[in-house]
C-alpha positions as a LaTeX table, in Angstrom:
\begin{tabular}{lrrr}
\hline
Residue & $x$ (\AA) & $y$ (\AA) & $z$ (\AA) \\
\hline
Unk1 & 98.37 & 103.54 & 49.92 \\
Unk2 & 99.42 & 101.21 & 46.75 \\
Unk3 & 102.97 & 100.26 & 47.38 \\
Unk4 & 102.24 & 96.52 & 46.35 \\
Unk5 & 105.20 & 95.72 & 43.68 \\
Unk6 & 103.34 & 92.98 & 42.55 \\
Unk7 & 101.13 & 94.94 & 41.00 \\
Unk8 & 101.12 & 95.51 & 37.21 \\
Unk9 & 100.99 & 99.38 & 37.05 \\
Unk10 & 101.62 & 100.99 & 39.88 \\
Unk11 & 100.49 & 104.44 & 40.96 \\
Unk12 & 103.75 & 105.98 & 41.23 \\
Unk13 & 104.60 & 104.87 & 37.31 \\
Unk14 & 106.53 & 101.82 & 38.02 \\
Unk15 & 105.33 & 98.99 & 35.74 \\
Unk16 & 106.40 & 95.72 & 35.08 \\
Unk17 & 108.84 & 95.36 & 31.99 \\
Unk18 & 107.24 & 93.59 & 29.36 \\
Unk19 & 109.10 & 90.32 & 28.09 \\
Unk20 & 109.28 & 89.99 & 24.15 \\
Unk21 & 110.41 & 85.88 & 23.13 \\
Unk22 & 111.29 & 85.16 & 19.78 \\
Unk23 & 109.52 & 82.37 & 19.75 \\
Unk24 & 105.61 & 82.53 & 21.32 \\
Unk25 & 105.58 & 78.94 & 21.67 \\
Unk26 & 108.03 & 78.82 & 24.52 \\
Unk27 & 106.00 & 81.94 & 25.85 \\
Unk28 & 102.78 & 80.07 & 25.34 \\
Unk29 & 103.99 & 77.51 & 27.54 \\
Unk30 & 103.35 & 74.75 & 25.06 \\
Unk31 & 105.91 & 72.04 & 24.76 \\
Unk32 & 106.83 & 71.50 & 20.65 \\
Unk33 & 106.53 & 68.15 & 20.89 \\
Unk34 & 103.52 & 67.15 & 19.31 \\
Unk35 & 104.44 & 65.52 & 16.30 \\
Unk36 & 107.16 & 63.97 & 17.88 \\
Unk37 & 109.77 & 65.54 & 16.48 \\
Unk38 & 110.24 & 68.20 & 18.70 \\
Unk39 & 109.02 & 70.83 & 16.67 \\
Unk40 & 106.09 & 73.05 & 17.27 \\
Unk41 & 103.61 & 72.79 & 14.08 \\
Unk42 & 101.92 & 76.09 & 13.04 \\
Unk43 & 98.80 & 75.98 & 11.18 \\
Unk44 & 98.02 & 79.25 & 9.22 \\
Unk45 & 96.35 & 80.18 & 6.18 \\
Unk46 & 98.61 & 79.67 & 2.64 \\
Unk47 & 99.68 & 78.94 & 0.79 \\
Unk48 & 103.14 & 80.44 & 0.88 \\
Unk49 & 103.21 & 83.91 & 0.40 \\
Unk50 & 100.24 & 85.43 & 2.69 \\
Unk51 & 100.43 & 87.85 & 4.89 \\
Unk52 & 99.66 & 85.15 & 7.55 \\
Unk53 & 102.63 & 83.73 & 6.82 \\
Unk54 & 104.13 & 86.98 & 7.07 \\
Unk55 & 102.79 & 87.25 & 10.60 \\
Unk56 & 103.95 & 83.93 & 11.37 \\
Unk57 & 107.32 & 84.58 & 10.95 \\
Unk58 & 107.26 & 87.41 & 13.36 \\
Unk59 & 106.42 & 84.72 & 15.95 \\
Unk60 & 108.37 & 81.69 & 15.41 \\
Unk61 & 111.86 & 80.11 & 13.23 \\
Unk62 & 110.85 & 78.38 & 10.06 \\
Unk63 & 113.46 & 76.03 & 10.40 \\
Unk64 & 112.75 & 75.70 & 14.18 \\
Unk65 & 108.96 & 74.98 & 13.29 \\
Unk66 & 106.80 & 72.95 & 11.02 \\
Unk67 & 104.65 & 75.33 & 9.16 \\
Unk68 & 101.37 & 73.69 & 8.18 \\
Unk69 & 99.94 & 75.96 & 5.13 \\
Unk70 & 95.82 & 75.77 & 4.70 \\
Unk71 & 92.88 & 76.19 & 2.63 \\
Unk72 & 91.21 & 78.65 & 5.24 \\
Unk73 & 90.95 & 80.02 & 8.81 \\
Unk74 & 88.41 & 77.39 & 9.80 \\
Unk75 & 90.78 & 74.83 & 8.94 \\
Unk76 & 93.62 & 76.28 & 10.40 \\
Unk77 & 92.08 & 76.89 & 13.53 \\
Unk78 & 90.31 & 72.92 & 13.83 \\
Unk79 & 93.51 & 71.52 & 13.25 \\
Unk80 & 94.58 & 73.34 & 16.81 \\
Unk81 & 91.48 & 71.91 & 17.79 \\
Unk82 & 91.90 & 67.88 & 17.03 \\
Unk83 & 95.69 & 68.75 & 18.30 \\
Unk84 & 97.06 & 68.05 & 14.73 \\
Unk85 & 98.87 & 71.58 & 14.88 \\
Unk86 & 100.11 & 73.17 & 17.86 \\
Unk87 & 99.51 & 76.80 & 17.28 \\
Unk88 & 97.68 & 78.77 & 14.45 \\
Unk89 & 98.15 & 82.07 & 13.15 \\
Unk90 & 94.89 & 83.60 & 11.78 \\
Unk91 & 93.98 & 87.08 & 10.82 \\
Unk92 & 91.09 & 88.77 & 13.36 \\
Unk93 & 91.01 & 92.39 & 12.20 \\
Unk94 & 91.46 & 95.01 & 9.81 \\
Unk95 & 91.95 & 98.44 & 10.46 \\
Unk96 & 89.98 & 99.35 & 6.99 \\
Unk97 & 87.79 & 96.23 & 6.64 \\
Unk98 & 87.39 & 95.63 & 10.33 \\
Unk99 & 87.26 & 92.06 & 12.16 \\
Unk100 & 87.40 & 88.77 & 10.10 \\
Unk101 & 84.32 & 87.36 & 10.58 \\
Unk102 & 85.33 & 83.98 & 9.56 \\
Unk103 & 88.08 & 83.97 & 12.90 \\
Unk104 & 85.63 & 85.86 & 15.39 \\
Unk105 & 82.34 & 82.79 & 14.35 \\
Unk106 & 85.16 & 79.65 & 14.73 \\
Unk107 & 86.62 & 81.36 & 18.04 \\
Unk108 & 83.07 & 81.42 & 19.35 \\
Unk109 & 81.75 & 78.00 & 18.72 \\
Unk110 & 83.01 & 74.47 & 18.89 \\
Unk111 & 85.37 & 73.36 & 21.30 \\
Unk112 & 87.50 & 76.21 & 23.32 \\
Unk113 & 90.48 & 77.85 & 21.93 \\
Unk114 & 92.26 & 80.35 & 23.25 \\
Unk115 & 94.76 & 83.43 & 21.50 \\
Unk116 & 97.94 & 83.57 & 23.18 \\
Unk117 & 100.01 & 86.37 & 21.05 \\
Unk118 & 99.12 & 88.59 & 18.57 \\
Unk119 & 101.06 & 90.34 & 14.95 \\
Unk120 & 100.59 & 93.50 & 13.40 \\
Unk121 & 101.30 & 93.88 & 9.76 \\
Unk122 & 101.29 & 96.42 & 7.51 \\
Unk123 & 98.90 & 95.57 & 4.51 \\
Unk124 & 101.06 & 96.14 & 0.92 \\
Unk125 & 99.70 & 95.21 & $-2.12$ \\
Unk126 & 101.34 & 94.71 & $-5.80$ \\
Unk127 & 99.71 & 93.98 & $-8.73$ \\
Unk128 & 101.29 & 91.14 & $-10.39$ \\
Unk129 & 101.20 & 89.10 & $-13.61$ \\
Unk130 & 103.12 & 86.73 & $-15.88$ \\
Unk131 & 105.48 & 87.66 & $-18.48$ \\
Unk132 & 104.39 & 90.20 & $-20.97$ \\
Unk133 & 101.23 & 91.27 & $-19.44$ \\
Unk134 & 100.51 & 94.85 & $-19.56$ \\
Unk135 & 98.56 & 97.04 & $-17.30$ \\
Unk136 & 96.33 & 98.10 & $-19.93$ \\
Unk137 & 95.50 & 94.45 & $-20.91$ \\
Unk138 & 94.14 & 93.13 & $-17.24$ \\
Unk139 & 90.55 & 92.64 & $-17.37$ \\
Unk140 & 90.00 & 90.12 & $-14.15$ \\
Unk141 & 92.01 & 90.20 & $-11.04$ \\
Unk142 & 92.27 & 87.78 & $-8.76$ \\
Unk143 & 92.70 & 88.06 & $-4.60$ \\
Unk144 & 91.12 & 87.63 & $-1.32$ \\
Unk145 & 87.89 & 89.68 & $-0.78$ \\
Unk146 & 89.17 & 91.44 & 2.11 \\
Unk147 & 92.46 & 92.66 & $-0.10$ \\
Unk148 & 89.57 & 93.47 & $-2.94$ \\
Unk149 & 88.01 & 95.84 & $-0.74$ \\
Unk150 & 90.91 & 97.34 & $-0.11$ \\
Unk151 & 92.00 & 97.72 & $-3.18$ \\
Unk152 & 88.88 & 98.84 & $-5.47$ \\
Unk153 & 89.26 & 102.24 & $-5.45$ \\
Unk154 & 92.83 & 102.21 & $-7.32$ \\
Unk155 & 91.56 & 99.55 & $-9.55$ \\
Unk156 & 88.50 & 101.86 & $-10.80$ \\
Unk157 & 91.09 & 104.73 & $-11.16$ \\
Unk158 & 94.04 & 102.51 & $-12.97$ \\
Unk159 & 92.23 & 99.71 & $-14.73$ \\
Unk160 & 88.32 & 100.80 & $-14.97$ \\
Unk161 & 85.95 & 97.99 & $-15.78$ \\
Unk162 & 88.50 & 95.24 & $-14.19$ \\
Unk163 & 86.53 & 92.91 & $-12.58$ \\
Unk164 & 87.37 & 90.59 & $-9.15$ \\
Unk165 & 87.56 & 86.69 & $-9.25$ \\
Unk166 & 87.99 & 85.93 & $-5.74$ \\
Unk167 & 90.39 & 83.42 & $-4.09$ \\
Unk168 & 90.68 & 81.90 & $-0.91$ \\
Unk169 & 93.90 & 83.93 & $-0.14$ \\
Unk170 & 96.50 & 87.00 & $-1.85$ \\
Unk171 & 99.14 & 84.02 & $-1.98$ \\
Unk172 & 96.51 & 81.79 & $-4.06$ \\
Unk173 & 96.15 & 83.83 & $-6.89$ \\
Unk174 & 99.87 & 84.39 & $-7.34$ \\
Unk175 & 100.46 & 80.49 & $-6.85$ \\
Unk176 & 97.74 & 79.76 & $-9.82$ \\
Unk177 & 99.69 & 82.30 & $-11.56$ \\
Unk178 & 102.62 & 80.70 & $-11.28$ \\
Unk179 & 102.13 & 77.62 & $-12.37$ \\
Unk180 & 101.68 & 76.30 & $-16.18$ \\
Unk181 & 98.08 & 76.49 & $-16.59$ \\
Unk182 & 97.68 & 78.60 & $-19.88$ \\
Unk183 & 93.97 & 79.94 & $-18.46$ \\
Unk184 & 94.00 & 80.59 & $-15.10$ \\
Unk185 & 90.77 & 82.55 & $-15.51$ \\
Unk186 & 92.12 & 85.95 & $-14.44$ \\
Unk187 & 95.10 & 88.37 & $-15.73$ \\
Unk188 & 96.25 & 89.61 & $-12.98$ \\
Unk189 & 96.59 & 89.20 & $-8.96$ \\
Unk190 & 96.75 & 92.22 & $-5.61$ \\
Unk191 & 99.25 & 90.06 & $-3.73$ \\
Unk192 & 101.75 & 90.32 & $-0.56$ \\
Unk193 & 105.21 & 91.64 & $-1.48$ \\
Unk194 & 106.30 & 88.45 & 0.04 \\
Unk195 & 103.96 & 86.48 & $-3.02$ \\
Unk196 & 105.44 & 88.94 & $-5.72$ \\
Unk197 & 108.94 & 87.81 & $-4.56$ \\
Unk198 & 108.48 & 83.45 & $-3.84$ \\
Unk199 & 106.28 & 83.24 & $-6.77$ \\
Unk200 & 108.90 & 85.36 & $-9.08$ \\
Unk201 & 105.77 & 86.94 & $-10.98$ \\
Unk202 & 105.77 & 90.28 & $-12.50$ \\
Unk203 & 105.03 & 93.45 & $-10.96$ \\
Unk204 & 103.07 & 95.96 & $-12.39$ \\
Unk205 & 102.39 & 98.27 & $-9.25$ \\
Unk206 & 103.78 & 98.10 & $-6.02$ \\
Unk207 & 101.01 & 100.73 & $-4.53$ \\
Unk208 & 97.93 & 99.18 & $-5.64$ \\
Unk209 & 95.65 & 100.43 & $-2.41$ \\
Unk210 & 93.31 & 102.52 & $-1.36$ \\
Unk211 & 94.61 & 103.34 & 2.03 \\
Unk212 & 98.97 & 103.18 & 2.13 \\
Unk213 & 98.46 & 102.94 & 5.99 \\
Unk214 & 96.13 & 99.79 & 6.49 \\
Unk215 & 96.65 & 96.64 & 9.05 \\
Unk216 & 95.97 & 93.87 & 9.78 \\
Unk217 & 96.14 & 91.94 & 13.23 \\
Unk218 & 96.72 & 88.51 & 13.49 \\
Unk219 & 96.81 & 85.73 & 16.60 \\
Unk220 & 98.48 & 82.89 & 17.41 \\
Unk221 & 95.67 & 80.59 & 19.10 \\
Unk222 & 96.76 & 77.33 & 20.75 \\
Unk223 & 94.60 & 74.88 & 23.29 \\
Unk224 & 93.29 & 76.51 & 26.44 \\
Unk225 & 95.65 & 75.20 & 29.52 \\
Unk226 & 98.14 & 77.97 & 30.11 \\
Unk227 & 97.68 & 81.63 & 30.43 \\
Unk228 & 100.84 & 84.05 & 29.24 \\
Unk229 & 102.33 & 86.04 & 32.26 \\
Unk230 & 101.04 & 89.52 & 32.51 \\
Unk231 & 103.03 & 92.40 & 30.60 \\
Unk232 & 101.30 & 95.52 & 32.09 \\
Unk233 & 100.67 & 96.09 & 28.21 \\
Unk234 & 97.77 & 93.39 & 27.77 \\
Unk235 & 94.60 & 91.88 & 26.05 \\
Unk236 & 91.53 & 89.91 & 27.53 \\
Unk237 & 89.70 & 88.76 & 24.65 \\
Unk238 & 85.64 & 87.71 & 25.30 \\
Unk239 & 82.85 & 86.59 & 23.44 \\
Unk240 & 79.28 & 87.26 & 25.71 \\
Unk241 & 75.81 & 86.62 & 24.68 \\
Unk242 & 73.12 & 89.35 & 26.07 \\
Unk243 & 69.83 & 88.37 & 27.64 \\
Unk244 & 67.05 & 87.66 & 25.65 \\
Unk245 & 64.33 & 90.57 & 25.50 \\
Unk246 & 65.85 & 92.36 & 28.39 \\
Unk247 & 65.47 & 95.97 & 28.34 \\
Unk248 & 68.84 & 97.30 & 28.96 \\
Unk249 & 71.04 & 94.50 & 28.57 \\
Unk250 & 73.46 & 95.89 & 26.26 \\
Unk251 & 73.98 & 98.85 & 29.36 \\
Unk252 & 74.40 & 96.43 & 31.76 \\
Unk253 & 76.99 & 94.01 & 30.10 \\
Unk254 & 78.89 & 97.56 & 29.11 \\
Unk255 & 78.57 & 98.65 & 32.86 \\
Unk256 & 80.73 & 95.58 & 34.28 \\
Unk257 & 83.64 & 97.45 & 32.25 \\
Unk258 & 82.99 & 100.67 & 33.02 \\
Unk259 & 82.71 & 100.44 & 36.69 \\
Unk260 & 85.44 & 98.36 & 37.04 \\
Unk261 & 87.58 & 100.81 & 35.03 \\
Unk262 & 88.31 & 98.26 & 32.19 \\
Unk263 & 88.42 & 99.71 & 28.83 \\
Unk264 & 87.54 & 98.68 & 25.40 \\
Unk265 & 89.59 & 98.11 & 22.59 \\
Unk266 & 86.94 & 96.26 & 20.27 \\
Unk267 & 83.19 & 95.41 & 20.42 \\
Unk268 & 81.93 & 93.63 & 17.35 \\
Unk269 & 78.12 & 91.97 & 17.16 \\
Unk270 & 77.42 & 88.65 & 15.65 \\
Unk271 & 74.83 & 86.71 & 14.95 \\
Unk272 & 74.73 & 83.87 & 17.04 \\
Unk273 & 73.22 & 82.07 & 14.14 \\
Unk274 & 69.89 & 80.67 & 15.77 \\
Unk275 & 67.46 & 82.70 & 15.14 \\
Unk276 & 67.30 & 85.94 & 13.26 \\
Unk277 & 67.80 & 88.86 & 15.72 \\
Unk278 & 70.22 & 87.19 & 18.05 \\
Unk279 & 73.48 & 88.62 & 18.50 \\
Unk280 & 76.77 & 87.93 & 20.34 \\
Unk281 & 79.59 & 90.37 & 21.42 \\
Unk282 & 83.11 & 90.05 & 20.45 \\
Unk283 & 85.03 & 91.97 & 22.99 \\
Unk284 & 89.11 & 93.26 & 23.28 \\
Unk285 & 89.46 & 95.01 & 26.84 \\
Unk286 & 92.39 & 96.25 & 27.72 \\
Unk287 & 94.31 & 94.37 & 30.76 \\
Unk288 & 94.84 & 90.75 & 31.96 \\
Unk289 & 92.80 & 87.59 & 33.78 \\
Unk290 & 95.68 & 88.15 & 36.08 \\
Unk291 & 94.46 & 91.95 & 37.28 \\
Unk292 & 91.82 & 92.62 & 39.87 \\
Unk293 & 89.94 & 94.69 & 37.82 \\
Unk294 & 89.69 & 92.58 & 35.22 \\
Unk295 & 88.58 & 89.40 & 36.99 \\
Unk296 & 85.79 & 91.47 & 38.74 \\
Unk297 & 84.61 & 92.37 & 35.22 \\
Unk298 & 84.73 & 88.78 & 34.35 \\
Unk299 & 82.84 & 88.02 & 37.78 \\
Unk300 & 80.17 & 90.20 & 36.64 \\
Unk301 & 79.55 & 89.15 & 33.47 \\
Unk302 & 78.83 & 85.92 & 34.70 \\
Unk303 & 76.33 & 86.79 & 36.98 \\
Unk304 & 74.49 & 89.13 & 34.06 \\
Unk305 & 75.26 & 87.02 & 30.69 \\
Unk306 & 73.75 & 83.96 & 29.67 \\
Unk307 & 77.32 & 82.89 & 27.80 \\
Unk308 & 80.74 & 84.31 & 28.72 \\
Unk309 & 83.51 & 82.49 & 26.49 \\
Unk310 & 86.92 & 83.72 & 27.65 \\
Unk311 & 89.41 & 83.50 & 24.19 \\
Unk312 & 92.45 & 84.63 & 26.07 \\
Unk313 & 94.79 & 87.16 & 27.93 \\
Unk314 & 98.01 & 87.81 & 25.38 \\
Unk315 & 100.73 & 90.85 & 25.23 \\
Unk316 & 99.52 & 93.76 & 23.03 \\
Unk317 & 101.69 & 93.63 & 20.18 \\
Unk318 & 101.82 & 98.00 & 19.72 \\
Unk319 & 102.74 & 97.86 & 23.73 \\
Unk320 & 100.03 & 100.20 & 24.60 \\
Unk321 & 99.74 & 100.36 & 28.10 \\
Unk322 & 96.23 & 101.39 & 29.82 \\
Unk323 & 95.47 & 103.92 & 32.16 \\
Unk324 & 94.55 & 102.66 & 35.80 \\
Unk325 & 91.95 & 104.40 & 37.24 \\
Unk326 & 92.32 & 105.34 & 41.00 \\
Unk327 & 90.33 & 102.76 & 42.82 \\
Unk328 & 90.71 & 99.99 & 40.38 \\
Unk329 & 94.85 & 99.47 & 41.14 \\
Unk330 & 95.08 & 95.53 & 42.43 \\
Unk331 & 96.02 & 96.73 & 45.80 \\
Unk332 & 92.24 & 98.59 & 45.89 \\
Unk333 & 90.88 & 95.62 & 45.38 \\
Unk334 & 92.63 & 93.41 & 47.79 \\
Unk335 & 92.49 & 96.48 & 50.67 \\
Unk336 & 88.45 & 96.25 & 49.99 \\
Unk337 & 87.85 & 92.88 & 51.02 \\
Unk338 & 90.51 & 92.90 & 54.14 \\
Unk339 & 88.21 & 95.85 & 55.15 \\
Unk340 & 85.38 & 93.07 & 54.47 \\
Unk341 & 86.81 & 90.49 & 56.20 \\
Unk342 & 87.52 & 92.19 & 59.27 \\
Unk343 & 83.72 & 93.43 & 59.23 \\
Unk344 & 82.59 & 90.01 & 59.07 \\
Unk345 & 85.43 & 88.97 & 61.94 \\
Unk346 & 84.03 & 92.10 & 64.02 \\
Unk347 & 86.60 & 93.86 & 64.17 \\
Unk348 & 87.29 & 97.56 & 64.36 \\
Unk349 & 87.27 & 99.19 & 61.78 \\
\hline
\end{tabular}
């Protein structure tokens, strides 16, 4: 029988009830001390006006926090790193483009990080400009590449021939635009609603996208040294390197999941950047380091990967719960190895 109340999802439907702080630096378990003001400092990518920034302020007070805008995720992320910024908020995925590959390569190298929360939000663009500019006079546009890609089928319908001068961020573009410089090099810029409105630039199209449902997923990544309490709606995030010429490996990494009854959200390869031909996986299962099932997987792993990074357990931000397969509830696992231990004790059983 699984009567245990301590576990997550239990089979007769009750479930733990999810807890939603304002602020995911209390929830992280990190004090906001840092800088010695008491605040927490959040790194994320800028300039004002991204939708990182966006993101960030679905996690945390502006005037509670000291925002730390910068040039890119890498930067962002290594200021975390050489504890210079307490949190950052970086994008990981796309639901057109896919994952960022820039987060996923930083996450699995240099010293450990790990994601603690995670933002979903929905991916706007408007085409802006200075004064006076016309839609039928924009010739370059300026954005991020990932916001390009997204974007490239309405400019070849509205503007054909426009061509894309790329920029480290949506915000960036509309900041160059904003300021005095008579050439910026471009006419126009596919920007965040929230650049069209702190920049005060014109618009010229508030639809300017291929797909009107796209978005993105960001994470707020702090130090490793605390784990968020379970939710019952949860993410373990991994990075694991396969054997080398081993017949079967990918099977056998995918068979600690399956087995265990741990499903997957996300698998992305990467090149582990050694040698050509070797790849790494960037996994999202669904469930928590504090489950059963999910530690077995984790057990398992070990004993068939080379490299296991663990990047964090976090609350799903869409609150999607998984299904529990019978035989993989907590209390399955514990009942198996009492039944163990009182083979080993001699016991009856």
């Amino acid at each position: 029988m699984h009567d245990d109340a301590s576990d997550v999802e239990r089979p007769d439907g009750a479930v733990a009830t999810p807890r939603e702080p304002r602020d995911r630096a209390a929830s992280a378990g990190r004090p906001a001390t840092g800088n010695g003001t008491g605040r927490a400092r959040y790194a994320f990518l800028g300039p004002e006006g991204t939708f990182t920034e966006a993101a960030l302020l679905q996690v945390t007070d502006p005037t509670e926090a000291e925002l730390v805008p910068c040039l890119d995720v890498i930067t962002a992320l290594d200021l975390v790193r050489r504890g210079e910024a307490d949190f950052a908020v970086v994008p990981i995925e796309n639901s057109v483009e896919g994952g960022v590959n820039a987060t996923l390569d930083s996450l699995a190298t240099g010293a450990p990080l790990v994601i603690v929360g995670e933002m979903l939000v929905p991916i706007t663009f408007f085409l802006v400009a200075r004064e006076g500019m016309t839609l039928e006079h924009v010739r370059r546009i300026s954005t991020h590449p990932h916001a390009w890609a997204q974007c490239r089928g309405w400019v070849a319908e509205h503007i054909p021939g426009a061509v894309h001068v790329p920029a480290t961020s949506t915000a960036a573009a509309a900041a160059l635009l904003a300021t005095d410089q008579e050439a910026p090099g471009f006419d126009a810029a596919l920007v965040s609603p929230l650049s069209a409105e702190k920049y005060g630039l014109q618009v010229l199209d508030t639809g300017a996208a291929d797909n009107p449902h796209a978005v993105t997923r960001f994470i707020l990544v702090a130090r490793p040294g605390y784990v968020p309490e379970p939710t019952g709606a949860d993410k373990t995030t991994l990075m694991v390197h396969l054997p080398d010429n081993e017949a079967g490996a990918l099977l056998s990494m995918l068979e600690q999941f399956a087995t265990r009854g741990v499903n997957l959200s996300r698998i992305e390869s990467r090149p582990i950047g050694d040698s050509l031909g070797r790849y790494s996986f960037s996994i999202d299962a669904e469930g928590h380091i504090a489950e059963e099932r999910v530690q077995a997987t984790l057990i398992g792993l070990h004993r068939v990967c080379p490299t296991v990074r663990f990047l964090g357990s976090y609350s799903r931000a869409d609150g999607h719960r998984p299904h529990v397969r019978p035989g993989t509830y907590d209390a399955d696992f514990r009942a198996a190895r009492e039944w163990v231990s009182r083979l080993l004790a001699g016991l009856a059983v």
